[in-house]
MARLUM-111644 format. One record per residue (C-alpha): x, y, z; residue in three letters. Coordinates in nm, 4 decimals. Layout:
// residues N
u | v | w | type
X | Y | Z | ALA
...
END
This chain:
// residues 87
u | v | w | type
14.1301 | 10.1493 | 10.4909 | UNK
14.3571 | 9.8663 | 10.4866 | UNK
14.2668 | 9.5168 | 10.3936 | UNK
14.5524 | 9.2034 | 10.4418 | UNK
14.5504 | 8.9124 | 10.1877 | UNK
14.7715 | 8.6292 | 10.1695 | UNK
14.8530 | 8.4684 | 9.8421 | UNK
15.0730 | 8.1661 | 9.7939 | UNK
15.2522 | 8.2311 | 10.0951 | UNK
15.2977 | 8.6085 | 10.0688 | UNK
15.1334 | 8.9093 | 10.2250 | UNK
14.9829 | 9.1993 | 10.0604 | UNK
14.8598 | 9.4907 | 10.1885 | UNK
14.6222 | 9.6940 | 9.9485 | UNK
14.4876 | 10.0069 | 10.0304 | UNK
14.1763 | 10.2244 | 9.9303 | UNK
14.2512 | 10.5281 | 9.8650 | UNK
13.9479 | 10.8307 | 9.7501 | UNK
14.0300 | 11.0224 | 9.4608 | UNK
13.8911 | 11.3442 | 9.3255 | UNK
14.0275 | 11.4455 | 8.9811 | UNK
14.0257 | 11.8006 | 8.7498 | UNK
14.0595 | 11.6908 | 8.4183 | UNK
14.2055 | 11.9670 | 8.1684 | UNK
14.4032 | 12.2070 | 8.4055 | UNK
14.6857 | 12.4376 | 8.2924 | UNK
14.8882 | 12.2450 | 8.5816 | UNK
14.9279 | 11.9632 | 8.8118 | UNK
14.8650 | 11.9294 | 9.1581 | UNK
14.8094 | 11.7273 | 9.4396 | UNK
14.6400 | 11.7923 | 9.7802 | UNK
14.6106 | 11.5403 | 10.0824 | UNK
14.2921 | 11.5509 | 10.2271 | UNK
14.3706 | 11.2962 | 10.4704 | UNK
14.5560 | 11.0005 | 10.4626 | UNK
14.3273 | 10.7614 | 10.2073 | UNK
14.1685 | 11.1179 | 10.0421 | UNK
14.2897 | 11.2954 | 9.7850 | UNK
14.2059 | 11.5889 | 9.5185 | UNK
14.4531 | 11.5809 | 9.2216 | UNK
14.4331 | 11.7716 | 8.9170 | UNK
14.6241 | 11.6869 | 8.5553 | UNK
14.6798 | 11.8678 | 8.2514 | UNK
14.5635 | 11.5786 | 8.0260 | UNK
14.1993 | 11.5761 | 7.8986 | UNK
13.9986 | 11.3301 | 7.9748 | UNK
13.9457 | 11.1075 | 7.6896 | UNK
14.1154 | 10.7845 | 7.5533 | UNK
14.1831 | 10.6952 | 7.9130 | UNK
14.4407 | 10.9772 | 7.9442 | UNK
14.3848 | 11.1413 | 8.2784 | UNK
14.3268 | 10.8312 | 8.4639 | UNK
14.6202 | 10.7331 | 8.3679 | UNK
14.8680 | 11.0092 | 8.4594 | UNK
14.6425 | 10.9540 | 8.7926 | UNK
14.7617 | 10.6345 | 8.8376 | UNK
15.1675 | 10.7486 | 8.7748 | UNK
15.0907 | 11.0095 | 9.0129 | UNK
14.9483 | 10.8410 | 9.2825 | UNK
15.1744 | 10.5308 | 9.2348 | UNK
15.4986 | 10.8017 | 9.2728 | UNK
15.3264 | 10.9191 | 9.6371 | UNK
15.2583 | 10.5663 | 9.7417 | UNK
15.6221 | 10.4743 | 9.5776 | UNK
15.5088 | 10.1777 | 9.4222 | UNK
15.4888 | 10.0414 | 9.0884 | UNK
15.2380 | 10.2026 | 8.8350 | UNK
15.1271 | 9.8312 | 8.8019 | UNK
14.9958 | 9.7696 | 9.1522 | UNK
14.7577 | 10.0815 | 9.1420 | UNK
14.4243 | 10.0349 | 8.9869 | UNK
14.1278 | 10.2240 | 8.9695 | UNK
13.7965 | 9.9922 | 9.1168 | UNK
13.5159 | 10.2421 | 9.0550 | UNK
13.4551 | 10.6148 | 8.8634 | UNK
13.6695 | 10.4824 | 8.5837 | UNK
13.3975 | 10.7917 | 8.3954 | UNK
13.4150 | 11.0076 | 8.6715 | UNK
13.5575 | 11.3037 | 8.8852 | UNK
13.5512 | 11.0814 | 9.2145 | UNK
13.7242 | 10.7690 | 9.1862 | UNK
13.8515 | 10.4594 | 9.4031 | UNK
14.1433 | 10.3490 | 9.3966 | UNK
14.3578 | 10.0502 | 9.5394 | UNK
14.7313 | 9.9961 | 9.6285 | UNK
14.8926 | 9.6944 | 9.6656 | UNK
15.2135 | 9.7336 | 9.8565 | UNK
END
């Protein structure tokens, strides 16, 4: 899903994108689901915030944006999350 804003003259374009995340694993990987769904797996536990946050490098590297225009908008405690991109 795409949704347009316009702020102070410029356009954005953020998208939703579906998340589904193994916590813990002895490697990383990625499968597209579609294009806005995702499963990902990370070796980082999840505790202090750490797998969300390799989640968000990885899914800002696939989007190629900036890690700070990817943020999580629901499941920050959970396997399924939501995220948006700004691009």
């Amino acid at each position: 899903m795409k949704v347009s804003l316009i702020r102070n003259r410029k356009s954005y374009i953020m998208n939703y994108v579906h998340i589904k995340v193994v916590a813990g694993t002895g490697k990383e990987s990625w499968k597209e689901r579609s294009t806005d769904h995702f499963e990902v797996s990370v070796k980082e536990k999840a505790e202090r915030n750490e797998a969300n946050t390799r989640v968000l490098q990885l899914v800002a590297n696939h989007f190629k944006v900036p890690v700070n225009k990817v943020r999580i908008v629901n499941g920050h405690r959970h396997p399924s999350k939501l995220l948006v991109v700004e691009k």
